[in-house]
ROLUMNU-474762 format. One record per residue: residue number from 0; residue in one letter; x, y, z of N, C-alpha, C in turn. Coordinates in Angstrom, 2 decimals, always signed. Example, Ala and Ser with C-alpha at 12.3 -4.5 7.8 and 13.67 -1.06 7.14 Angstrom:
2
@i->0 | aa->A | nu->+13.19 | nv->-5.69 | nw->+7.80 | cau->+12.30 | cav->-4.50 | caw->+7.80 | cu->+13.20 | cv->-3.30 | cw->+7.80
@i->1 | aa->S | nu->+12.85 | nv->-2.25 | nw->+7.08 | cau->+13.67 | cav->-1.06 | caw->+7.14 | cu->+12.90 | cv->+0.03 | cw->+7.87
END
This chain:
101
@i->0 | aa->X | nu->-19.47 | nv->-226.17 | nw->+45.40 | cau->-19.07 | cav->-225.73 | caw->+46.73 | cu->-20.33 | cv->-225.55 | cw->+47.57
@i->1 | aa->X | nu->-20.64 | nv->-226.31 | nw->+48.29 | cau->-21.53 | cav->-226.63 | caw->+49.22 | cu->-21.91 | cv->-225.32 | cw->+50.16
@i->2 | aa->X | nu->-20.77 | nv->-224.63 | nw->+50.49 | cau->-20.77 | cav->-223.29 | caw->+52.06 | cu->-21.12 | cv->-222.40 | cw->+50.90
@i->3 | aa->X | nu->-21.12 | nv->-222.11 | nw->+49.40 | cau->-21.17 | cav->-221.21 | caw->+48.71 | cu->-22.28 | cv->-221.42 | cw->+48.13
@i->4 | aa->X | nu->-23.19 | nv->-222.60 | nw->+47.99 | cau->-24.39 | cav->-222.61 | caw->+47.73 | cu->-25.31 | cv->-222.13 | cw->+48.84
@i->5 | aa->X | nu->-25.06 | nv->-222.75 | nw->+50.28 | cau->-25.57 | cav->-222.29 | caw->+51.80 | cu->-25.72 | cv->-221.10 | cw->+51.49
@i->6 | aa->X | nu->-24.77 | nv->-220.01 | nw->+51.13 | cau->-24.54 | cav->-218.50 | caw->+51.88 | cu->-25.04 | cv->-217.97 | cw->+51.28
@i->7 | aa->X | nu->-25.19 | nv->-217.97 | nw->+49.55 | cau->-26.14 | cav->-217.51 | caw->+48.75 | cu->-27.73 | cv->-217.57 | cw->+49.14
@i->8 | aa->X | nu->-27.96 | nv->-219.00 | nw->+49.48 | cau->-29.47 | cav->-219.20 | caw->+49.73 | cu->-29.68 | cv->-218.40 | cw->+51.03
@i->9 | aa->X | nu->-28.96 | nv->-218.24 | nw->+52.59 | cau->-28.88 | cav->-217.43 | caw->+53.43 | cu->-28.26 | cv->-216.09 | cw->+53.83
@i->10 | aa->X | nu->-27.95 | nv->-215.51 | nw->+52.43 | cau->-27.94 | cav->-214.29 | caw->+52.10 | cu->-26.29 | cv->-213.97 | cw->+53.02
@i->11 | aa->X | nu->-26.02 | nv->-215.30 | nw->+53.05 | cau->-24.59 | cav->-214.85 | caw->+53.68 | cu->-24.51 | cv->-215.67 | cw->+55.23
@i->12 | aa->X | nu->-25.34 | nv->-215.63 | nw->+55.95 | cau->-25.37 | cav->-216.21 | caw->+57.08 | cu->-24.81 | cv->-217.44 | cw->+57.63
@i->13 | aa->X | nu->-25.42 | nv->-218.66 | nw->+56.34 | cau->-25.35 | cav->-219.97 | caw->+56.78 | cu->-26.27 | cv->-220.29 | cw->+57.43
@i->14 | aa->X | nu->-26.00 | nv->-221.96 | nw->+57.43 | cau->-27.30 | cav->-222.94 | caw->+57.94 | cu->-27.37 | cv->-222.80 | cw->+59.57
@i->15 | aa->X | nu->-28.59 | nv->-222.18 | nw->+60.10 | cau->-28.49 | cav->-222.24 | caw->+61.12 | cu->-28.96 | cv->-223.70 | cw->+62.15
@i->16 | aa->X | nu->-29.48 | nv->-224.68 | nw->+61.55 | cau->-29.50 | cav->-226.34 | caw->+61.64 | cu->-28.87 | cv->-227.05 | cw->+60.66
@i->17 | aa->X | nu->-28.10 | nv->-228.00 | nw->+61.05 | cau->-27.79 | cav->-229.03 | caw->+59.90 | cu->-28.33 | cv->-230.42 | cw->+60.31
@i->18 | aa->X | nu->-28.83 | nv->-230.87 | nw->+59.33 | cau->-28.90 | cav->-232.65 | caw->+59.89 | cu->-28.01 | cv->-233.35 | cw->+59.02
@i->19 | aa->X | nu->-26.77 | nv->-233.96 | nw->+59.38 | cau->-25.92 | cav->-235.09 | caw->+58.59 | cu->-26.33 | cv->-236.37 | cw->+58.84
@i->20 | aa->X | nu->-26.95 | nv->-237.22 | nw->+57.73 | cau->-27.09 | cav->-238.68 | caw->+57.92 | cu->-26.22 | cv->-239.41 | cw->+57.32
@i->21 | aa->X | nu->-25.08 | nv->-238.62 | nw->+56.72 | cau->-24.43 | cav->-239.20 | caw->+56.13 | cu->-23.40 | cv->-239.69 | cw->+56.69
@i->22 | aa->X | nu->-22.41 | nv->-238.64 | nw->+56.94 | cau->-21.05 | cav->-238.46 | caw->+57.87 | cu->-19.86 | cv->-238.75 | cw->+56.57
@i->23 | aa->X | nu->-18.64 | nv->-239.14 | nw->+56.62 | cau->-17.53 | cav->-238.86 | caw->+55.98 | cu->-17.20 | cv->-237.14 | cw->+55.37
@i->24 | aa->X | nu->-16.79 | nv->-237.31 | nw->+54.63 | cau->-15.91 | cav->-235.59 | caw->+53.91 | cu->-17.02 | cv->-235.02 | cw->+53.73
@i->25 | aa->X | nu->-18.73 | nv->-235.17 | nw->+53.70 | cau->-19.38 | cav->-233.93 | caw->+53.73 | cu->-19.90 | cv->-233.14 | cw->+54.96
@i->26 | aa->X | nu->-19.56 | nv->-234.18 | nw->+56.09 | cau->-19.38 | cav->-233.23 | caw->+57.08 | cu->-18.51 | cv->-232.18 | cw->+56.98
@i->27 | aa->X | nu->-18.03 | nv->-231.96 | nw->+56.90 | cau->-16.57 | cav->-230.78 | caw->+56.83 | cu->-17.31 | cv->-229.90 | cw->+56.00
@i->28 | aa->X | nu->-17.65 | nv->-229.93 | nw->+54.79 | cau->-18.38 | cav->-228.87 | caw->+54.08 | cu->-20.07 | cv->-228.33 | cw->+55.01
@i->29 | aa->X | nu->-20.86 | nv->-229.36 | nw->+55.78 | cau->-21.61 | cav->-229.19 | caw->+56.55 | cu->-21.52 | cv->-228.38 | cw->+57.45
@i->30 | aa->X | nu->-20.04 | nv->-228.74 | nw->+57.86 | cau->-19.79 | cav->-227.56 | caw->+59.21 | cu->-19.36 | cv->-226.18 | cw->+58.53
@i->31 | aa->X | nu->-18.20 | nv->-226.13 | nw->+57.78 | cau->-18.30 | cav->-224.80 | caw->+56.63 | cu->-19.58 | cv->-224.23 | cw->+56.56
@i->32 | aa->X | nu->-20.67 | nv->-224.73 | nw->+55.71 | cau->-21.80 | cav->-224.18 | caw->+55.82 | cu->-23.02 | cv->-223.83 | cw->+56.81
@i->33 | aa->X | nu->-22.04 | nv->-224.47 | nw->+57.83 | cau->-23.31 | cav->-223.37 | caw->+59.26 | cu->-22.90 | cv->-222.11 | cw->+59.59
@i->34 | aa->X | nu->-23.98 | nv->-221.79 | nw->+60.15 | cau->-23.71 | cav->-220.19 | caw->+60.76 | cu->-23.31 | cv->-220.26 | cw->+61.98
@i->35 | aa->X | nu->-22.67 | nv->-219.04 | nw->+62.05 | cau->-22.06 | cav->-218.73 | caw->+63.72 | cu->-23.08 | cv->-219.05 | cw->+64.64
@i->36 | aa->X | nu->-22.87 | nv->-220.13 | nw->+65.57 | cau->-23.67 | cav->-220.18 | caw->+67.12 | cu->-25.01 | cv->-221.68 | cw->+66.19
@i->37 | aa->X | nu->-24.52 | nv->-221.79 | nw->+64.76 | cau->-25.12 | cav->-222.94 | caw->+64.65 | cu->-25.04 | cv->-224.42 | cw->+64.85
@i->38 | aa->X | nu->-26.14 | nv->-225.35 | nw->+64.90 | cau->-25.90 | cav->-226.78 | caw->+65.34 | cu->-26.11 | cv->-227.66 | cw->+64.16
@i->39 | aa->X | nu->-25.24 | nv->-228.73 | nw->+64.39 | cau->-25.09 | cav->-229.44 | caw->+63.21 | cu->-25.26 | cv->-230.98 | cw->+64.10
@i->40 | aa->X | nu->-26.03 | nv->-231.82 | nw->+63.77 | cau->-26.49 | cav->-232.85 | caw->+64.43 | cu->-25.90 | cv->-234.03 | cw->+63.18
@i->41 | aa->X | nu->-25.05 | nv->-234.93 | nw->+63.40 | cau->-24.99 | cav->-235.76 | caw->+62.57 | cu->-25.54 | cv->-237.17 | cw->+63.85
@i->42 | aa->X | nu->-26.11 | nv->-238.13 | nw->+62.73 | cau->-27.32 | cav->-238.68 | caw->+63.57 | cu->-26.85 | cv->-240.24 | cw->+62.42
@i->43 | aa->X | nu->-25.55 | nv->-240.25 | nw->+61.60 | cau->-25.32 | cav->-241.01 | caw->+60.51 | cu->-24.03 | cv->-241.22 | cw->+60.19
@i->44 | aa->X | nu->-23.55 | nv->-242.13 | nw->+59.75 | cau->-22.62 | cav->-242.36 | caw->+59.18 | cu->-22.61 | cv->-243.54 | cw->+58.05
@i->45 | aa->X | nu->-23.39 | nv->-243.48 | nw->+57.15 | cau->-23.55 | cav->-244.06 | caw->+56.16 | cu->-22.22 | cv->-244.46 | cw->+54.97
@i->46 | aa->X | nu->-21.35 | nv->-243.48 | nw->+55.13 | cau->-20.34 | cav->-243.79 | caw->+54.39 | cu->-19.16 | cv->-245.17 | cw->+54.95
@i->47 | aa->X | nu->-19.48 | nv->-245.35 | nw->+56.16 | cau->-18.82 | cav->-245.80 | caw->+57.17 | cu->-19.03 | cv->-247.20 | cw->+57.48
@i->48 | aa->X | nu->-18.52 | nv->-248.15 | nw->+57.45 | cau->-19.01 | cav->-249.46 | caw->+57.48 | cu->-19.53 | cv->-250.23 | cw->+59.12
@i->49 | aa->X | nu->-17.83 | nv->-249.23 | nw->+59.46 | cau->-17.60 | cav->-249.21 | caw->+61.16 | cu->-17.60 | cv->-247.87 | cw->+61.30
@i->50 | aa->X | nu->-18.45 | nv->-247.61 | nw->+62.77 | cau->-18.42 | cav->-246.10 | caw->+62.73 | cu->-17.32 | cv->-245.74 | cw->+64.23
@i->51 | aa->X | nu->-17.05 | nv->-246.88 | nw->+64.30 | cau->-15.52 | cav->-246.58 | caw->+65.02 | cu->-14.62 | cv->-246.32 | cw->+64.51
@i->52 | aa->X | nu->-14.16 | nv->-246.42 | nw->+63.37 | cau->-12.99 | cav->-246.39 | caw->+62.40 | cu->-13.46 | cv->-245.21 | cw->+61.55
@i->53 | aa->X | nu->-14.75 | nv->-244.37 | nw->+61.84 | cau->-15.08 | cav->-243.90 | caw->+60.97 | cu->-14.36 | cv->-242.13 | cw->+61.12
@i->54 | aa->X | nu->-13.55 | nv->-241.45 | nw->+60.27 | cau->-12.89 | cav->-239.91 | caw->+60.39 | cu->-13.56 | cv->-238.78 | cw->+59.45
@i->55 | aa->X | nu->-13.30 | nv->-237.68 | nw->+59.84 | cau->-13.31 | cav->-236.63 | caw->+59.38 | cu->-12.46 | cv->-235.17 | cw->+59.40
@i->56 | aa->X | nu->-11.86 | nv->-234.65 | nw->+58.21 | cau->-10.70 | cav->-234.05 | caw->+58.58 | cu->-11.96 | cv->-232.66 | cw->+58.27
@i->57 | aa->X | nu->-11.89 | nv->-231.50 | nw->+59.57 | cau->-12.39 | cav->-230.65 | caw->+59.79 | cu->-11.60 | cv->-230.10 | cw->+60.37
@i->58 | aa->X | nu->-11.21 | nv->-228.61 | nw->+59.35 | cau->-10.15 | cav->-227.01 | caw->+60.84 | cu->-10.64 | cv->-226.81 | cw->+61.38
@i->59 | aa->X | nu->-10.05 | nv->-226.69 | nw->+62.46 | cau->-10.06 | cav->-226.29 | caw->+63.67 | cu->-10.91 | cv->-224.91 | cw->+64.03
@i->60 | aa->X | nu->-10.59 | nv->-223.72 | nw->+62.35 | cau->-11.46 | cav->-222.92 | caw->+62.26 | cu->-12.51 | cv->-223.10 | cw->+62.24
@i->61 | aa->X | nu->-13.01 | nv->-224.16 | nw->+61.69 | cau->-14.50 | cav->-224.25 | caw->+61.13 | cu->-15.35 | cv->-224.82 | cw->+61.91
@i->62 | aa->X | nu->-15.11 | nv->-225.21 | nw->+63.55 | cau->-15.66 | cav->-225.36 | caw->+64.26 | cu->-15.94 | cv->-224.26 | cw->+65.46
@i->63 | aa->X | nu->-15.33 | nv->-222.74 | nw->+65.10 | cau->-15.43 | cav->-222.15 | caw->+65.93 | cu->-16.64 | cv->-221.80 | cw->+65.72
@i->64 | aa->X | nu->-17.69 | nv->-221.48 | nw->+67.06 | cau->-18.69 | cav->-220.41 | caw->+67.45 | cu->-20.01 | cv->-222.13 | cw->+66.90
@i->65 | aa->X | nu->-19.52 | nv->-222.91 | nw->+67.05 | cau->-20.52 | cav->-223.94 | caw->+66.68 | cu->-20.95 | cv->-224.86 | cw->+67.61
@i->66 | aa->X | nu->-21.96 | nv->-225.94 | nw->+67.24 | cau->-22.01 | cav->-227.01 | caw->+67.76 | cu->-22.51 | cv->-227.52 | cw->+67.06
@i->67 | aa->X | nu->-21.33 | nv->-228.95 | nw->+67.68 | cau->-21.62 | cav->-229.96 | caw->+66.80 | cu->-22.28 | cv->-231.55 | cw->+67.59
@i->68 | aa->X | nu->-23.18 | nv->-231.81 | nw->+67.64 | cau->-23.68 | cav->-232.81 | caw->+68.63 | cu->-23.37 | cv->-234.38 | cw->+67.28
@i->69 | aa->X | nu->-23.05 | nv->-235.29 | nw->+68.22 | cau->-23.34 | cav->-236.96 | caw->+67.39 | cu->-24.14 | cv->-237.76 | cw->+68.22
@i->70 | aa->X | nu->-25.54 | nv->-237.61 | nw->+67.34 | cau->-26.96 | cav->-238.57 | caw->+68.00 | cu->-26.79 | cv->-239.96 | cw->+67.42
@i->71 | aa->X | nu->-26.97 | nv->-241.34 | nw->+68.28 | cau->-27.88 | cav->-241.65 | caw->+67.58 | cu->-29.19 | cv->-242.16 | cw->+67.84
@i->72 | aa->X | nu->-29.47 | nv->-242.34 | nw->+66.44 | cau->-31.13 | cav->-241.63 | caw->+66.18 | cu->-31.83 | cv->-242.57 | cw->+67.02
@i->73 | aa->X | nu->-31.63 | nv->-243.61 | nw->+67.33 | cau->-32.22 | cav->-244.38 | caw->+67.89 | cu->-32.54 | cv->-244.69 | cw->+69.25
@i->74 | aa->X | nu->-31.48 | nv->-243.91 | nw->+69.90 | cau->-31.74 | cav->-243.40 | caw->+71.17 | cu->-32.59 | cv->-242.73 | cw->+71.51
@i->75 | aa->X | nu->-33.10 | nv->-241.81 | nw->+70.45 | cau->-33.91 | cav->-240.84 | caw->+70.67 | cu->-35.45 | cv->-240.70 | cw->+70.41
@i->76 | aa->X | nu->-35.47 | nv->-242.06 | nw->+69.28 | cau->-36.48 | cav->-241.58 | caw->+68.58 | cu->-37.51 | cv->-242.93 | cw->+69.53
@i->77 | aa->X | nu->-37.01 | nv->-243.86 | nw->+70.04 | cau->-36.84 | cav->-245.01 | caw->+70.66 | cu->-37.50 | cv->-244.64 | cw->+72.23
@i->78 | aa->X | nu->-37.56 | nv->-243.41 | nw->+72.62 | cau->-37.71 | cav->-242.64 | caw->+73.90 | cu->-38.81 | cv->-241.29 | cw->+73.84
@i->79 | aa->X | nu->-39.73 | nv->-241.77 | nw->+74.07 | cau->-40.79 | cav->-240.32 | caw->+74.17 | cu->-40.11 | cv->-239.54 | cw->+74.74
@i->80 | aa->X | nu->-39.69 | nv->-239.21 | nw->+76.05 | cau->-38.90 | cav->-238.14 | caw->+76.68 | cu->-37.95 | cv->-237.71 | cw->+76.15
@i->81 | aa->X | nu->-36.75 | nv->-238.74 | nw->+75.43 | cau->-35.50 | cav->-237.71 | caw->+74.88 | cu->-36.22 | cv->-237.22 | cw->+72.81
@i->82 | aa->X | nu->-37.26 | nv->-237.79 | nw->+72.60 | cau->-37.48 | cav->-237.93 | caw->+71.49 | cu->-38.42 | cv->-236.07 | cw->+71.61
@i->83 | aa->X | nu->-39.46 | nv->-235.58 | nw->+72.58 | cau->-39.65 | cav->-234.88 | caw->+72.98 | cu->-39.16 | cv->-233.68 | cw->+73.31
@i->84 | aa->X | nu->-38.39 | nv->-233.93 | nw->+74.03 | cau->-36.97 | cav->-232.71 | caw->+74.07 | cu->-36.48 | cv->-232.71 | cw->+73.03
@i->85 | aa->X | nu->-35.65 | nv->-233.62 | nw->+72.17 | cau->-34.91 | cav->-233.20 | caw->+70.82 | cu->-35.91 | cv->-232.50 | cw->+70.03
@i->86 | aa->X | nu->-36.56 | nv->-233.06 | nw->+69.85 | cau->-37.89 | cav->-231.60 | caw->+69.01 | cu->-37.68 | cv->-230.45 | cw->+69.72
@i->87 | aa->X | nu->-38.31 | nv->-230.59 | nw->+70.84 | cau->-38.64 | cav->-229.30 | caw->+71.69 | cu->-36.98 | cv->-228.21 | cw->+71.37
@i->88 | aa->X | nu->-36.03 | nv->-228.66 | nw->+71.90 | cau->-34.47 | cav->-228.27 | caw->+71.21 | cu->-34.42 | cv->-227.77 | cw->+69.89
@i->89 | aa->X | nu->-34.55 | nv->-228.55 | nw->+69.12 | cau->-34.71 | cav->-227.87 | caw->+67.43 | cu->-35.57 | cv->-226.84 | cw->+67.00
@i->90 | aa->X | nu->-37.28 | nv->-227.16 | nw->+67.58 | cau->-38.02 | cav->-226.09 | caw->+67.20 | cu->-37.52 | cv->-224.57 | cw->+68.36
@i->91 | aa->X | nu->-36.42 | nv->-224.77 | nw->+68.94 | cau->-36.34 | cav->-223.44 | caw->+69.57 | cu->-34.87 | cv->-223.23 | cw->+69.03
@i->92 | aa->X | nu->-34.43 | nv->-223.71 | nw->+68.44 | cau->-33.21 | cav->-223.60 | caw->+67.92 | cu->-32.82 | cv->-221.30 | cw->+67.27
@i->93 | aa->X | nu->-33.79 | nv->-221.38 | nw->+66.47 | cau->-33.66 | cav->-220.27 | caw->+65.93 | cu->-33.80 | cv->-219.13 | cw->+66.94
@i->94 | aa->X | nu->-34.38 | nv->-219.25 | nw->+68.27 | cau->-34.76 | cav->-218.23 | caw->+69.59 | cu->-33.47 | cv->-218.42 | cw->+69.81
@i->95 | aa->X | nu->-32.80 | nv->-219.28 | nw->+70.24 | cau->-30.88 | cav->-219.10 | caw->+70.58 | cu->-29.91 | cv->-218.57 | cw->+70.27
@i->96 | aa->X | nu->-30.31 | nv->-218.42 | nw->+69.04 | cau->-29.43 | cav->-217.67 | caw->+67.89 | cu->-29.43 | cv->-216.01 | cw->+68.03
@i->97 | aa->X | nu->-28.15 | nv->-215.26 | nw->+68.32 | cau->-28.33 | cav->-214.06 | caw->+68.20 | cu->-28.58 | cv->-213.38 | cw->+66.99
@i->98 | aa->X | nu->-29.53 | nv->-212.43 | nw->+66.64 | cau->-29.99 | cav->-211.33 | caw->+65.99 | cu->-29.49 | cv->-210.79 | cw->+64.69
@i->99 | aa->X | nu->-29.37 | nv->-211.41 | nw->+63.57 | cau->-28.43 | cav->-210.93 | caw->+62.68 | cu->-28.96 | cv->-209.81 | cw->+61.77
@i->100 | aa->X | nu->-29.88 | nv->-209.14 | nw->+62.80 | cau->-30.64 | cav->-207.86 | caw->+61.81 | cu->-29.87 | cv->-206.56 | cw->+62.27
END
């Protein structure tokens, strides 16, 4: 159990970044294992041949208090300016996050 390995290692919290390069059914456990007000960037769909055709069954719960962005990587990494900001975004990721002390 993937959210039960997360919560242990974050003392309960969850992942407050995720990166999915994968995409199919471990997204769903990906999003399970973030924390409240966390971002989960899937940037992949490797399981996926077509990533138009490509699904994921995720509750409705398990997206509350989240975000979930779909990059791809190549847009970004392809672009000093958006490649720039997406860093700049991530390394401030944890300042966004309210206070769990």
């Amino acid at each position: 159990d993937l959210a039960a390995v997360v919560a242990a290692i974050t003392a309960g919290r969850g992942a407050t970044v995720v990166y999915d390069t994968v995409g199919g059914p471990l997204l769903a456990q990906l999003i399970t294992a973030t924390a409240p007000f966390g971002h989960v960037f899937c940037y992949g769909a490797q399981t996926s041949p077509d990533i138009r055709a490509a699904r994921v069954d995720v509750p409705l719960v398990a997206l509350d208090r989240k975000s979930v962005a779909f990059v791809d990587l190549f847009e970004l990494v392809e672009s000093p300016d958006r490649l720039a900001a997406a860093k700049a975004y991530i390394a401030d990721a944890g300042r966004r996050l309210p206070s769990t002390r």
